[in-house]
C-alpha positions as a printed Julia matrix, in Angstrom:
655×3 Matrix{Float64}:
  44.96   -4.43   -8.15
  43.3    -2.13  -10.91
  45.46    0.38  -12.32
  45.24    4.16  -11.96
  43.06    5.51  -14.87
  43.35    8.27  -16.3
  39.81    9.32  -16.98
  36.16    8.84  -16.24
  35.5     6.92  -19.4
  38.1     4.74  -19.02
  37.01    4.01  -15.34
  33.34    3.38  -16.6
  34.84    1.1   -19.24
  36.47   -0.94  -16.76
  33.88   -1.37  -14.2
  31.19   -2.09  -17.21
  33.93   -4.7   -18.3
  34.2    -6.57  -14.55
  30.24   -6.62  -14.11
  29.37   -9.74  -15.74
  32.34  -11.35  -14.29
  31.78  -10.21  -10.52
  27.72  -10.58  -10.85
  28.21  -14.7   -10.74
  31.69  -14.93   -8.46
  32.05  -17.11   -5.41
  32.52  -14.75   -2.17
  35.55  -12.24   -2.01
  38.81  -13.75   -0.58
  37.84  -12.93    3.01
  35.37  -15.33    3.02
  36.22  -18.36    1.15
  37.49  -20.05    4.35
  33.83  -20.1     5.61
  31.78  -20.49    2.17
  29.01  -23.17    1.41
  30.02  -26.49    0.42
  28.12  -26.61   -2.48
  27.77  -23.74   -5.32
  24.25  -24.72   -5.18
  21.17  -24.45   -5.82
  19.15  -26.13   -3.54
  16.94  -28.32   -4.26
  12.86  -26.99   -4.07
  11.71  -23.92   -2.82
  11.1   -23.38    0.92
   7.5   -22.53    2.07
   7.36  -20.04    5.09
   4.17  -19.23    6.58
   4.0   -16.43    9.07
   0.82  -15.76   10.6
   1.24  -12.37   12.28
  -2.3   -11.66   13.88
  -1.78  -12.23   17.74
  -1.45   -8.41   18.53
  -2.79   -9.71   22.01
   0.7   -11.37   22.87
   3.01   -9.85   19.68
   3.74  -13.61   18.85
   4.3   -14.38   14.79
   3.91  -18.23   14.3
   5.96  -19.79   11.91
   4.9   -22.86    9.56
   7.94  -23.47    7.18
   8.58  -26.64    5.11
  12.28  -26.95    3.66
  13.08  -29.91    0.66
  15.57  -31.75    1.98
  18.59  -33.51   -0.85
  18.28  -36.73    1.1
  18.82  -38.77    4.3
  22.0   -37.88    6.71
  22.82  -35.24    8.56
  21.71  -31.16    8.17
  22.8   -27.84    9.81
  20.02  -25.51    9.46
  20.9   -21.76   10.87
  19.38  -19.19   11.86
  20.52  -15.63   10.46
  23.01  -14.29   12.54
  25.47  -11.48   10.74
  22.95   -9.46    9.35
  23.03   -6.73    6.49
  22.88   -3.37    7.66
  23.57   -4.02   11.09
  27.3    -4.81   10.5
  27.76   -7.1    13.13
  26.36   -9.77   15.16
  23.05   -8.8    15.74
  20.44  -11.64   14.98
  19.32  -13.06   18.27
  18.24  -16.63   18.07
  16.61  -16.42   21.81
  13.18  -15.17   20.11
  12.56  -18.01   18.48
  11.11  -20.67   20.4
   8.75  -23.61   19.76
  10.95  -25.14   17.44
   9.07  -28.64   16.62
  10.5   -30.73   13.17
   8.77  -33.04   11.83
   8.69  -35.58    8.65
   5.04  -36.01    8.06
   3.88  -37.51   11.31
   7.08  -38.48   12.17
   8.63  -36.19   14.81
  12.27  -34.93   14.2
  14.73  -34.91   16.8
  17.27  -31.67   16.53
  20.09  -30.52   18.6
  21.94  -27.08   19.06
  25.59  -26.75   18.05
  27.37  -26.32   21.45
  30.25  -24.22   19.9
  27.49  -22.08   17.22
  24.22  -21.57   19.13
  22.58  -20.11   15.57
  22.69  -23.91   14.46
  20.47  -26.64   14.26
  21.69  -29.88   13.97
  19.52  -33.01   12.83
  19.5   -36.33   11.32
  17.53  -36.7     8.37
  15.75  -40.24    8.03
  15.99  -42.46    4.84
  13.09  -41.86    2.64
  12.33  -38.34    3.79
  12.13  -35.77    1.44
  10.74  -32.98    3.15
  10.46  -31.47    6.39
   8.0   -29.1     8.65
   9.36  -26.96   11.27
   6.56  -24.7    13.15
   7.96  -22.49   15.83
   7.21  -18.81   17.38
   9.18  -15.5    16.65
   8.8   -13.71   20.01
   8.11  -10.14   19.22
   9.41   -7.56   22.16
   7.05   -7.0    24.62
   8.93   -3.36   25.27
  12.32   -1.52   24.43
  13.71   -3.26   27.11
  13.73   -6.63   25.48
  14.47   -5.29   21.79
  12.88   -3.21   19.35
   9.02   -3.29   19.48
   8.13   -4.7    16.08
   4.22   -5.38   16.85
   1.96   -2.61   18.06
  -1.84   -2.27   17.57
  -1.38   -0.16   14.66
   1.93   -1.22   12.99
   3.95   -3.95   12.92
   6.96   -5.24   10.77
   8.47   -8.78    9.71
  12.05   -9.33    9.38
  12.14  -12.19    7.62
  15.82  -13.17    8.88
  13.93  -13.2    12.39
  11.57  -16.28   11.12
  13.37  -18.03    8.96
  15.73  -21.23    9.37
  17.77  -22.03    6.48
  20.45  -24.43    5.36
  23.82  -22.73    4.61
  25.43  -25.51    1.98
  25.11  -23.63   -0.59
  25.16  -19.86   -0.64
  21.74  -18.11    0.75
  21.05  -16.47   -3.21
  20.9   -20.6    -4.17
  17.89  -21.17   -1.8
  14.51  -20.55   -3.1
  11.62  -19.66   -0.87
   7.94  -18.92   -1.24
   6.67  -16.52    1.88
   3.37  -15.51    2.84
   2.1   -13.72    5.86
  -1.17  -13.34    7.79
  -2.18   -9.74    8.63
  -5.12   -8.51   10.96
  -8.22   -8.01    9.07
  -8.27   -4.35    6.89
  -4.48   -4.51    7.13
  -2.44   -3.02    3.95
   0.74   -4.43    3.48
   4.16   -2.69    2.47
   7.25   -4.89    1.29
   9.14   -4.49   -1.92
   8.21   -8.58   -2.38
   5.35   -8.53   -5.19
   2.96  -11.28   -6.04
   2.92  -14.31   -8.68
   2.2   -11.55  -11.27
   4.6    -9.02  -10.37
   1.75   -6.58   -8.63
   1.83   -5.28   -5.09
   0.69   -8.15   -3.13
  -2.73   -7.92   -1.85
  -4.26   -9.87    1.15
  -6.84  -12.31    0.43
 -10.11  -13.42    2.29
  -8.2   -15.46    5.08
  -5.53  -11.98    5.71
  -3.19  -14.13    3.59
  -0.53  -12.29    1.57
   1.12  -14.57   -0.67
   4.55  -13.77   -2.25
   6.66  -14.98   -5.5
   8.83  -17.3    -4.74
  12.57  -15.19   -4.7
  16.1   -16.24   -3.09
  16.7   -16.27    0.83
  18.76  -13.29   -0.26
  16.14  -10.76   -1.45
  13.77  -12.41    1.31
  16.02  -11.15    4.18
  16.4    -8.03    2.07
  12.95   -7.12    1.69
  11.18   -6.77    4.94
   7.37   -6.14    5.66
   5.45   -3.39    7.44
   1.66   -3.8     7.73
  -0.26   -1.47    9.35
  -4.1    -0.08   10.65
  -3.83    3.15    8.89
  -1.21    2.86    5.93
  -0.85    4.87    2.69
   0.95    4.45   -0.91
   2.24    7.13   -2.65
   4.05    6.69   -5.86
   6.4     9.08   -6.12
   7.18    8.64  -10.1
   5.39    9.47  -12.93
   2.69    6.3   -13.7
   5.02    3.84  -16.35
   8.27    4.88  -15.1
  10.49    1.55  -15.64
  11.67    0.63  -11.88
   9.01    3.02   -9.91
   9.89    4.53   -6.81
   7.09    4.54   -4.17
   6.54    5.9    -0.33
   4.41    3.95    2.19
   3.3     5.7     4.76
   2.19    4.02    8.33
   1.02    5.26   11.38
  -0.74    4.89   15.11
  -3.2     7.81   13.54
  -4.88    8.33   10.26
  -4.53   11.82   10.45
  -0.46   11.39   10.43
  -0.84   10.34    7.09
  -1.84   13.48    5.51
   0.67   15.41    4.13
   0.53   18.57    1.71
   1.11   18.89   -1.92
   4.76   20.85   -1.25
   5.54   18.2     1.51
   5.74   14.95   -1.23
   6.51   16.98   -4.2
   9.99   17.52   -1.75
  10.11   13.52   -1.81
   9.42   13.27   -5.69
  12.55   15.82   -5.89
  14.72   13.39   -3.47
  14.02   10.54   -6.05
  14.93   12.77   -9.05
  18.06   14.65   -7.59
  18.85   10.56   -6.83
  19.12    9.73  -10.53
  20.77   13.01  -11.81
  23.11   12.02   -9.1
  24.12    8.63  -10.0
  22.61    8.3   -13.43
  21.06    4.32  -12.81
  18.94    2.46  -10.89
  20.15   -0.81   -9.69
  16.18   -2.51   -8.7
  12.8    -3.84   -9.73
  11.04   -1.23   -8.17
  11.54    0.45   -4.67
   9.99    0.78   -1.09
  10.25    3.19    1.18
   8.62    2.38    4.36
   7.83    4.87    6.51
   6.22    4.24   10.25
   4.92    7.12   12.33
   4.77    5.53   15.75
   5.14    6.27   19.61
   5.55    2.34   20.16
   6.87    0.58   17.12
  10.04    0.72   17.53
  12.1     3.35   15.04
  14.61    2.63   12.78
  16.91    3.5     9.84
  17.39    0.57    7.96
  18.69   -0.04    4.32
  17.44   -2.43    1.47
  18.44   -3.33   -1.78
  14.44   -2.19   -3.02
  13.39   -0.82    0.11
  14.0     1.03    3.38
  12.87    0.58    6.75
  12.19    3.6     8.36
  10.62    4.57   11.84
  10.05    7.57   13.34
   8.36    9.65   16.08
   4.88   11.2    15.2
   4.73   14.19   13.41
   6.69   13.64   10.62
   4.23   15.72    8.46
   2.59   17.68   10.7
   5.44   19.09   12.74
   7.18   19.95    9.23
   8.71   23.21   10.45
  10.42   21.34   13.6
  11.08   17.89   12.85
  14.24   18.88   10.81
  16.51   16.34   12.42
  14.45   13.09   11.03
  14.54   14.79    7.29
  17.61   13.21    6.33
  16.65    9.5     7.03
  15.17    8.82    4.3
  17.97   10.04    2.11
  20.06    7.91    3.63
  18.5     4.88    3.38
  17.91    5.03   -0.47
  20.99    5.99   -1.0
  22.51    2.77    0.35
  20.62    1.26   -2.79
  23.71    2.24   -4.68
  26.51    2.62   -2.13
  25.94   -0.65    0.05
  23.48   -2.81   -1.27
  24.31   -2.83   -5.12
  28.03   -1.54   -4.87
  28.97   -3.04   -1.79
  32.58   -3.44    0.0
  34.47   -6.84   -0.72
  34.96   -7.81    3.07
  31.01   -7.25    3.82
  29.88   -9.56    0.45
  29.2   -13.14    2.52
  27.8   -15.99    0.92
  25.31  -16.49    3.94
  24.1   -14.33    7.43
  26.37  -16.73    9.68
  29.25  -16.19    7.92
  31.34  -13.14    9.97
  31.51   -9.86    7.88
  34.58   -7.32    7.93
  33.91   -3.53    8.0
  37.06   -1.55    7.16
  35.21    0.27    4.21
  32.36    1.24    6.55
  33.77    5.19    6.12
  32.88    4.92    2.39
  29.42    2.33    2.93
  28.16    4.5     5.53
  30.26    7.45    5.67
  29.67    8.37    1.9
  26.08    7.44    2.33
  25.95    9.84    5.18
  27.38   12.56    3.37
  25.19   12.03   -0.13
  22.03   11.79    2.02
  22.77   14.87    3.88
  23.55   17.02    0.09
  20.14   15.35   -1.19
  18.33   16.61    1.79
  19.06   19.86    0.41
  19.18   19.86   -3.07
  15.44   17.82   -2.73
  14.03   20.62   -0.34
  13.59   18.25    2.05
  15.76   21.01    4.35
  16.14   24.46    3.39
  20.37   25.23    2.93
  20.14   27.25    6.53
  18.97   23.9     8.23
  21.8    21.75    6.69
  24.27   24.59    7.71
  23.36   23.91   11.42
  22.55   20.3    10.81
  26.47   20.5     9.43
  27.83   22.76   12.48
  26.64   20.26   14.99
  28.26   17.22   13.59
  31.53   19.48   13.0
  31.61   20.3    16.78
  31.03   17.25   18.31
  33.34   15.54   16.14
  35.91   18.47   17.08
  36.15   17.73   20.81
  35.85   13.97   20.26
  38.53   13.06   22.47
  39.16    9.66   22.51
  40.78   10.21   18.5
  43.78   10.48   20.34
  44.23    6.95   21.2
  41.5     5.44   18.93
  41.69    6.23   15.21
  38.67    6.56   12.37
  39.59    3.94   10.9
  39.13    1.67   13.99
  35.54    2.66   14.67
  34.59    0.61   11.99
  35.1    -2.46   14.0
  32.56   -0.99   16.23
  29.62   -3.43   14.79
  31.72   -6.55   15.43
  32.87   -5.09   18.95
  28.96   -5.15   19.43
  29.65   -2.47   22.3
  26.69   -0.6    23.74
  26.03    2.74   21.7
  24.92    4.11   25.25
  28.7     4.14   26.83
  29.74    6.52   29.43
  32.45    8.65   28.23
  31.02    8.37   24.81
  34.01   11.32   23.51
  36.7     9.38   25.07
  35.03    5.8    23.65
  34.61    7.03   20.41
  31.94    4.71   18.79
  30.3     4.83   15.5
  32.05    8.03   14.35
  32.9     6.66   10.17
  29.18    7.99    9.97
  29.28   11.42   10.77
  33.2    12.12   10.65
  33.26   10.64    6.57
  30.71   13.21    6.05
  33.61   15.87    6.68
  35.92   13.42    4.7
  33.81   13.36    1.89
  33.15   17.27    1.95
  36.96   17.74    2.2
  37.4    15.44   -0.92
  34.42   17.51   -2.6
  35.49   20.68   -2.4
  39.41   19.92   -3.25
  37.95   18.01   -6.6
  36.02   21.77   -7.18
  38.77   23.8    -6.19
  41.82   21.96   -8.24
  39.46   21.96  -11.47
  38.7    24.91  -11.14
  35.14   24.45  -10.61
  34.62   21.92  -13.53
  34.29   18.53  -11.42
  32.84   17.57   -8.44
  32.46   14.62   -6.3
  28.97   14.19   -7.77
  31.01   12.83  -11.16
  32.74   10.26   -8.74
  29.04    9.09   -7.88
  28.1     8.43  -11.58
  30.92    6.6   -12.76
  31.44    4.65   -9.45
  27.5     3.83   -8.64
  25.85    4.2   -12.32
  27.54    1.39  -13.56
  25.05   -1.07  -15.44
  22.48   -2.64  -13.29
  23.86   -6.83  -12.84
  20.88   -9.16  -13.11
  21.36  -12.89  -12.01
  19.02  -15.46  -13.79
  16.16  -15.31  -11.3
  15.62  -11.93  -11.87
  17.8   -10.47   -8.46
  19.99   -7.93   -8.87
  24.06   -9.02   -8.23
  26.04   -6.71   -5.75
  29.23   -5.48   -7.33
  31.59   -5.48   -4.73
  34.45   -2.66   -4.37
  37.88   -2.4    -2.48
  39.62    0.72   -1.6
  41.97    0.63   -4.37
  39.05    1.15   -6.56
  37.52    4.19   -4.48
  41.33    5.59   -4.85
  41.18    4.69   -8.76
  37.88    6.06   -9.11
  38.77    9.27   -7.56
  42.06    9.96  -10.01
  39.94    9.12  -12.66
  37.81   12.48  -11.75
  40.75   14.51  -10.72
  44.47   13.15  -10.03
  45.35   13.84   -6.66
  47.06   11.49   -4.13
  44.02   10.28   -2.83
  45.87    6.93   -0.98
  47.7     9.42    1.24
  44.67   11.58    1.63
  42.49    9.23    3.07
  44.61    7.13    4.87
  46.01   10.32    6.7
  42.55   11.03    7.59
  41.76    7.61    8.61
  44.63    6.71   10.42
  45.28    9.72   12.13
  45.22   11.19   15.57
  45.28   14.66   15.49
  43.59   16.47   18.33
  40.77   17.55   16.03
  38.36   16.59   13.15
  38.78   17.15    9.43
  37.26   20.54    8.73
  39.54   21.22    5.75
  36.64   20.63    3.42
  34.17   23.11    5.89
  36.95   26.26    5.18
  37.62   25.0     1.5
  33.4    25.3     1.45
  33.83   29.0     2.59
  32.63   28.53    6.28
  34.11   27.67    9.66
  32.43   26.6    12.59
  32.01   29.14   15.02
  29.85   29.93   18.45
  26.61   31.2    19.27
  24.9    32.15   22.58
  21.41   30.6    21.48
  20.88   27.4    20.06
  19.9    27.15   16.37
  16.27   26.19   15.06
  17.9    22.83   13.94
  18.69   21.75   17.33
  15.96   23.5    19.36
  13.33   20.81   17.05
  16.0    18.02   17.71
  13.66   14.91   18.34
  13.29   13.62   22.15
  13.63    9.95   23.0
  10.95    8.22   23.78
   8.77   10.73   24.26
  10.57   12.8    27.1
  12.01   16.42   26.81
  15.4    15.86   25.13
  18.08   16.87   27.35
  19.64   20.47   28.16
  22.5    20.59   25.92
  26.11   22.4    27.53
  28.76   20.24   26.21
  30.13   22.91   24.54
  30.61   25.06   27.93
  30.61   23.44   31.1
  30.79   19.77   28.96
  27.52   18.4    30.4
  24.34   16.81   29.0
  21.36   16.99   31.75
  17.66   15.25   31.47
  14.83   16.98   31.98
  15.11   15.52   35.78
  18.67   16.32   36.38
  20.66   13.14   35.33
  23.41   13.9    33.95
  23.26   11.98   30.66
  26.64   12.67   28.95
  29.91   14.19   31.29
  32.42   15.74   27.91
  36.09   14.11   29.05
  38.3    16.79   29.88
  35.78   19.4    29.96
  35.4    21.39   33.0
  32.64   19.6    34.58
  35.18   16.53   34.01
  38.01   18.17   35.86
  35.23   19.36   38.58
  34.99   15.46   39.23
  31.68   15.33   37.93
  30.49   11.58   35.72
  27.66   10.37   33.9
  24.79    9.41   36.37
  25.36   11.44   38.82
  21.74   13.46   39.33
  21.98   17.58   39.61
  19.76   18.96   42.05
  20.51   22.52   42.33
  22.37   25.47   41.14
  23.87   28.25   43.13
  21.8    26.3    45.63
  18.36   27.01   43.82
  16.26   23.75   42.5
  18.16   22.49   39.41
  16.28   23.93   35.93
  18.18   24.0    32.41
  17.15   28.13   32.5
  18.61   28.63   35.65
  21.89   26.54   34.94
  21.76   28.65   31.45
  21.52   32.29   33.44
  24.65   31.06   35.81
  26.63   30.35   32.89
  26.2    33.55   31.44
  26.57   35.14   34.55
  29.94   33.96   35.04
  31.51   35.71   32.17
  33.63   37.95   34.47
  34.37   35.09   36.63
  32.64   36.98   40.02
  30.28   33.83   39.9
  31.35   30.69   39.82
  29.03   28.36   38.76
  27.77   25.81   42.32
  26.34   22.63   41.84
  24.65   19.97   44.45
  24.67   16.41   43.1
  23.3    13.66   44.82
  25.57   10.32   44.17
  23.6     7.22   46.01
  22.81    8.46   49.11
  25.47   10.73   49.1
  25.39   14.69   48.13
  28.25   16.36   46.71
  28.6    20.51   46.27
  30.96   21.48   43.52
  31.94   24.96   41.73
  32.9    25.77   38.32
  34.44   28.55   36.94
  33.98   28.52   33.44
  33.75   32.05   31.92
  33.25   31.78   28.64
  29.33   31.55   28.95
  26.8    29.14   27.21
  28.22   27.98   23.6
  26.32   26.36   20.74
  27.58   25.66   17.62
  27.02   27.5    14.11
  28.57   27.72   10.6
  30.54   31.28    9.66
  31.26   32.85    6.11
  35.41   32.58    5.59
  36.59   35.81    4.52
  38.13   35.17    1.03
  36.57   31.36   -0.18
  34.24   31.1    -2.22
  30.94   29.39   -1.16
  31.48   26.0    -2.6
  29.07   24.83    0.3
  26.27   26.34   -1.22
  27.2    24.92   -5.02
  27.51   21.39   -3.31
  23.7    22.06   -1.87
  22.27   23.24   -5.01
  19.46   21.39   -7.04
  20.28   19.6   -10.07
């Protein structure tokens, strides 16, 4: 265990110290039981082919030939733990096809009846190489998965068509990729060529690929798209260049003003007066605009995979809730991907990981993206004030932290429970997000206010993440793994403070409410408004539909544009009324059900002469029910404290 230290320096000194050690270690203790036989490498460099052009049937064919050491038996596996996802969540059933052979020779495999993600075969005497050829199978709709191929977009996960043996640790195993793109495609990966350039697609649609470790290859995914963009984002010979490519269904989604990536530019630079290093070659951000490829938030070590709903740019005013993505994402560069918890640093992706720092991985990463939003311009202070009361007030009336602490979310991702549960309060599920934002305020503004102003938590980021950058001898960068007695020793280092107790009490706890020490040592409190604020008016509907009427915060209810009742708050009063998820809402105070009407019989009640009736329709069954809530339609919204100074807006402001 590292000692407390008694300054930054000293902290800095230390950490610089460990990073050649730690940059060529074996896995962390957790998972030496499981590691790779052999410390590697392997020998020769996988070829993987992936010809993506059937848009007709969103099939990728797979060509992939794998040196072999020699004759006898070989587990190959397909990636099953993956990165990012913190649990579980490779699916082997898309791939299908799967054909081995040994020149003409045809390979006979089996499937490991206790580990489904493994192949089992026999190599032959004398055989030195083998093909495999086999078929990723895309999602045909949400249904089946996230959409990855559209007629405008489409994305490779390389994890998703890859097979790979697991003797020896996945950063041993060399592999060459290449993909096939529809003709006029443009490409967007953080993988470069031979020469180091962005990869370019030659006459056949071919984009060929340096050869790099399975580990960077399953780290650096691929959009391609119809109507794509690049935008670099630094100034031209910047060492380690930051740049934004933009996809989408339309051209004309791909215009965006002058102030619109100047606010980008100011996310990368606010970045490195943040953290004072970058850990990469260069870095990606991919960016889809799409009504059918699927969306997603996912972090790289160089890149990000990012999908959204159309109108990124053009709906600038209103799209306010999808601003902070992108913060997010790069900020997992340094807190996740290069500094990156011991019990989450595998040796391979079918290996389990463990997630009990997922309140600092993600948690931190929440709360840094959210300040960068601001201090880039990417939101304006007022937004992240009601982007910050929302969060506060859900978390507030999360019920279910009496019986289910912070610290066990985290195990959420191995649970692999459905993120769509029906008492969602009372379930709790992956609250270390949004919950270590109000952690990480709290520890902010306590650093401020017991040093008198003179430290922050923004001097935890530089000596914690700005550590020199670890370079292996291929050229990848080496994570640099942390435990929590090095957040704790970090954070004395800044400011002495018993910072075991403080998050432990936090994380263990199960006090009826959240954390909002750090929103009143800010100088705000969350308070109640009868109108909903701009931030959540703009909030971005699923799929294309309305997004639902929102009255958790009065009668406890969540209702679709058609009357389903989405979410049912536990212990609210449409809870004690007997009301649950599902349930369908057909009128009100026997009119047709319509979120203004529900609205004016909430407000109406505020005397209590008119009690709020409902008709739901259960099955075939109809049920009439009356509330008498009185304290009329309530939406949350950040309030000046009398007497605190307004650390909150110091935390916000540009660097």
């Amino acid at each position: 265990m590292p000692r407390i230290l008694a300054h930054k320096a000293s902290l800095r000194a230390v950490l610089a110290a460990a990073l050649t050690a730690l940059a060529t270690t074996a896995a962390p203790p957790a998972a030496i039981a499981a590691a790779p036989t052999s410390p590697g490498p392997w020998p020769g460099t996988i070829t993987l082919a992936v010809d993506a052009t059937d848009l007709d049937r969103q099939i990728q064919r797979v060509t992939q030939t794998l040196p072999v050491p020699g004759p006898g038996p070989l587990t190959l596996h397909y990636p099953r733990f993956l990165p990012g996802t913190h649990g579980p969540y490779g699916d082997v059933a898309q791939l299908a096809g799967l054909q081995i052979s040994a020149g003409e020779r045809r390979i006979e495999w089996r499937r490991d009846t206790l580990d489904p993600y493994a192949f089992l075969i026999d190599v032959p005497a004398g055989v030195r190489e083998l093909t495999l050829r086999y078929e990723h199978l895309a999602p045909q709709n949400s249904s089946q998965g996230r959409p990855t191929m559209t007629r405008q977009i489409l994305g490779v996960q390389w994890n998703q068509t890859l097979l790979y043996p697991t003797r020896v640790p996945a950063a041993a195993v060399r592999v060459q990729a290449q993909v096939k793109l529809p003709d006029g495609w443009q490409a967007a990966t953080a993988l470069r060529d031979a020469q180091g350039r962005v990869a370019q697609a030659d006459g056949q649609g071919w984009v060929r690929f340096a050869p790099v470790s399975v580990e960077t290859l399953v780290d650096s995914p691929l959009f391609a798209g119809r109507h794509a963009k690049r935008v670099e984002l630094d100034p031209p010979g910047t060492p380690r260049p930051v740049a934004l490519n933009l996809l989408a269904d339309e051209p004309g989604l791909l215009d965006a003003s002058d102030a619109q990536l100047e606010a980008h530019r100011r996310l990368v630079q606010q970045s490195d007066r943040l953290f004072g290093a970058r850990h990469w070659r260069q870095y990606d951000f991919l960016l889809a605009q799409s009504r059918h490829f699927g969306g997603i938030g996912l972090e790289h070590h160089e890149s990000s995979e990012n999908g959204v709903r159309p109108g990124y740019f053009k709906d600038w005013d209103k799209a306010i809730a999808s601003r902070e993505l992108l913060p997010h994402e790069y900020v997992h560069s340094w807190n996740g991907k290069f500094r990156r918890p011991a019990d989450l640093l595998t040796p391979h992706y079918n290996v389990p990981m463990q997630n009990t720092l997922l309140w600092v991985y993600e948690g931190m990463t929440q709360y840094w993206g959210h300040v960068l939003t601001a201090r880039s311009g990417l939101a304006t202070p007022e937004q992240s004030r009601d982007a910050l009361a929302y969060v506060a007030a859900y978390l507030d009336a999360r019920a279910g932290r009496t019986w289910r602490n912070l610290q066990d979310t985290t195990n959420e991702g191995t649970i692999r429970s459905s993120r769509d549960k029906a008492w969602r309060d009372w379930q709790r599920g992956v609250d270390y997000y949004d919950e270590a934002t109000l952690i990480w305020l709290d520890a902010d503004t306590l650093i401020r206010e017991k040093s008198g102003g003179t430290k922050s938590l923004d001097d935890f980021a530089r000596a914690f993440f700005g550590v020199p950058t670890a370079f292996r001898a291929d050229g990848s960068i080496a994570p640099l793994p942390y435990t929590f007695d090095e957040v704790v020793a970090a954070l004395n280092a800044v400011q002495p403070h018993d910072w075991a107790g403080f998050l432990r009490q936090r994380l263990d706890s199960h006090g009826p409410s959240a954390p909002l020490d750090g929103l009143a040592r800010g100088g705000w409190t969350l308070g109640w408004s009868g109108t909903e604020s701009p931030f959540a008016k703009n909030a971005p509907s699923r799929d294309g539909k309305p997004r639902p009427a929102d009255f958790r915060w009065s009668l406890g209810l969540m209702v679709t544009h058609e009357g389903k009742l989405e979410q049912v708050a536990w212990d609210s009063p449409a809870f004690k009324a007997g009301l649950a998820p599902g349930l369908t809402l057909l009128a009100v105070n026997l009119q047709a059900y319509t979120s203004e009407r529900l609205a004016q019989a909430i407000d109406a009640n505020r005397d209590g002469r008119a009690p709020i009736q409902l008709l739901l329709k259960e099955d075939d069954l109809f049920r009439l029910v009356t509330i008498d809530w009185r304290g009329g339609q309530r939406f949350p919204v950040l309030q000046r404290a009398d007497g605190q100074p307004d650390r909150l807006a110091a935390i916000y402001s540009a660097r």
